[in-house]
C-alpha positions in Angstrom: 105.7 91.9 102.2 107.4 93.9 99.4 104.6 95.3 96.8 105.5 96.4 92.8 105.7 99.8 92.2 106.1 101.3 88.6 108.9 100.1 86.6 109.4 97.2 88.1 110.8 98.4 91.0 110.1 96.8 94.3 109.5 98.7 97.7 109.1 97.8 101.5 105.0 97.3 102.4 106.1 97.9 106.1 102.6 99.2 107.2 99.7 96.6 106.1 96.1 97.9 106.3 93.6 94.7 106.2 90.2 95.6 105.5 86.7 94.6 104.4 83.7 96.4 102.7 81.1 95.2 105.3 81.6 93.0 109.0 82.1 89.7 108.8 84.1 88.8 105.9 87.2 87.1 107.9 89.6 90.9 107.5 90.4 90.1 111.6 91.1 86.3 111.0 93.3 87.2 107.8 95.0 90.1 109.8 95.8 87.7 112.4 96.9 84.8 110.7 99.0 87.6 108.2 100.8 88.7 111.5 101.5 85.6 112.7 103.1 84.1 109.6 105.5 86.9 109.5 106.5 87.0 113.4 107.1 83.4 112.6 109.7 83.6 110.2 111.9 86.2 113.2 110.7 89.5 112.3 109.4 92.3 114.4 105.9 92.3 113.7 103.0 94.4 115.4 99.6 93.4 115.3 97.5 96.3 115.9 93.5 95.9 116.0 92.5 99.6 114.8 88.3 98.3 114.3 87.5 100.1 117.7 84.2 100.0 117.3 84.1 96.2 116.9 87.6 95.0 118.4 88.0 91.2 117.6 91.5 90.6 118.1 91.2 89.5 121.8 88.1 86.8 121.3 91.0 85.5 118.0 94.1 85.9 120.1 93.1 85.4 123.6 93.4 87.4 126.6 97.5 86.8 126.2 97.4 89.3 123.6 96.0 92.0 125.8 98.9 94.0 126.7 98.5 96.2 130.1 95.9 98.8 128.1 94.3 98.5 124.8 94.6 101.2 121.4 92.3 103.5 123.0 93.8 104.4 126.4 97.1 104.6 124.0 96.0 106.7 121.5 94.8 109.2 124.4 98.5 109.8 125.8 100.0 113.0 125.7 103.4 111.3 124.9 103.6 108.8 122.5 107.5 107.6 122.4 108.8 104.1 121.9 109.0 103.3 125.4 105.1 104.2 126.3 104.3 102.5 123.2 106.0 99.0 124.4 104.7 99.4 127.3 101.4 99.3 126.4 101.8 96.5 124.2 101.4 92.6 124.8 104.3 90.3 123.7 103.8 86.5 123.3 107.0 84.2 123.3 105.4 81.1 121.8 104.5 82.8 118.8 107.0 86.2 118.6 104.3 88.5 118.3 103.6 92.0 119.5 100.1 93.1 119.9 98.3 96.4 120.7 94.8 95.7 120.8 91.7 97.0 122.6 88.8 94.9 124.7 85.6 97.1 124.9 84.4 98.8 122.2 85.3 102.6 121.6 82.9 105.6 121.5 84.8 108.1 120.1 87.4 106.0 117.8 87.0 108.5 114.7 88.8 111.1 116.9 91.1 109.6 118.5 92.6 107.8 115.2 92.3 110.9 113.4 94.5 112.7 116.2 96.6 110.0 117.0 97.4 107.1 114.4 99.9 109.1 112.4 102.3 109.7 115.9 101.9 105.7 116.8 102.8 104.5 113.6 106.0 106.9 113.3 107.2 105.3 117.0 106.3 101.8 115.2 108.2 102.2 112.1 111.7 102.8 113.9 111.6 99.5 115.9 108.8 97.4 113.8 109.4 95.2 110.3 106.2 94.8 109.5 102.9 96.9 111.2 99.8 94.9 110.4 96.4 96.7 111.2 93.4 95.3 111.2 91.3 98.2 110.4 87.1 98.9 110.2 85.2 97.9 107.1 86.0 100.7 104.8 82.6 100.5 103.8 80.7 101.4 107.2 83.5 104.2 108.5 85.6 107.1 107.6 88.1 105.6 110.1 89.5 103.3 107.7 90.4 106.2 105.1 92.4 107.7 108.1 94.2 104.2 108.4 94.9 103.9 104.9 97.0 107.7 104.9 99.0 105.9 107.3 99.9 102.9 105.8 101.8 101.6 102.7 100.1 99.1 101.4 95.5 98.0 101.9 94.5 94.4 101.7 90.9 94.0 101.4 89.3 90.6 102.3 85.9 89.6 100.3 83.6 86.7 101.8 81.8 84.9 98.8 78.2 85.9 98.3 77.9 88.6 101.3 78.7 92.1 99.2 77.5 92.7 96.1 80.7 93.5 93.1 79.5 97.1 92.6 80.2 97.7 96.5 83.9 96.0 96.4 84.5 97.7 93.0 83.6 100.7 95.2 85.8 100.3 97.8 88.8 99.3 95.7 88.0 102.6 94.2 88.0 104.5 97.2 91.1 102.4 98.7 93.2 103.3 95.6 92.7 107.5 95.8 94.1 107.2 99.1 98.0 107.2 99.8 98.6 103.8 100.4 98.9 101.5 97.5 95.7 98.6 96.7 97.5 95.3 96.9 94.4 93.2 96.1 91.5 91.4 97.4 91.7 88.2 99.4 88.6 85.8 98.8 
């Protein structure tokens, strides 16, 4: 995923931030589907399901993708290196994928991505090509403003006919003062 910069010039979207206004628009299914494609053509890719209010990456994945705990038990570790990152995370053979995703919703998942998210993804960038996280409607939580300081690049996903345009205007809005760059909407 490379994105345009100013100029012309092209740089490295390694972190991707998939999002929606509201629940239900398809932002876990595109995430998914995203990650997959890449890990198919031989890169390194991490899915990470970062909604931990709402995780939905098991019920699309399966229970394969659950590694041995999910993003909340990680995020509460003293120590966050590489090692106790892999660890923690499932890896599937038949489709080359590495996933950190959670099971049971999360009561206190402001505060621990707030705290936590910007150590993970530092491990993640040494050893990962591409980090794809499928984040909380940026419309119903601060959480996914935290994601989007961490990431390079915000995808937002727009079902037909469920938000009104003044709400996605207002999230692009809000999703382009933040430090990672607006990409686009995916219908």
């Amino acid at each position: 995923v490379e994105q345009t910069a100013e100029l012309g010039a092209t740089r490295q979207c390694q972190v991707l931030l998939v999002t929606s206004v509201t629940a239900g628009e398809g932002k876990s299914t595109v995430a998914s589907n995203l990650a997959l494609s890449l890990a198919k053509k031989h890169r390194a890719v991490m899915l990470i399901d970062a909604d931990l209010r709402n995780p939905t990456q098991i019920r699309i994945l399966g229970r394969k993708a659950m590694g041995k705990q999910g993003l909340e038990h990680l995020l509460q570790e003293e120590s966050l290196d590489e090692y106790r990152v892999m660890e923690a995370a499932a890896y599937d053979e038949a489709t080359n994928l590495v996933t950190i995703i959670s099971e049971e919703p999360c009561r206190n998942a402001g505060k621990l991505l707030s705290s936590q998210i910007g150590r993970l993804m530092s491990v993640l960038r040494k050893t990962m090509d591409y980090i794809i996280v499928d984040s909380p409607p940026v419309g119903m939580f601060a959480d996914g403003d935290v994601l989007a300081d961490v990431a390079d690049g915000v995808l937002l996903v727009v079902r037909q006919d469920v938000v009104s345009a003044c709400d996605i205007n207002d999230a692009a809005d809000a999703i382009s003062q933040g430090r990672a760059a607006f990409l686009g909407c995916v219908l």
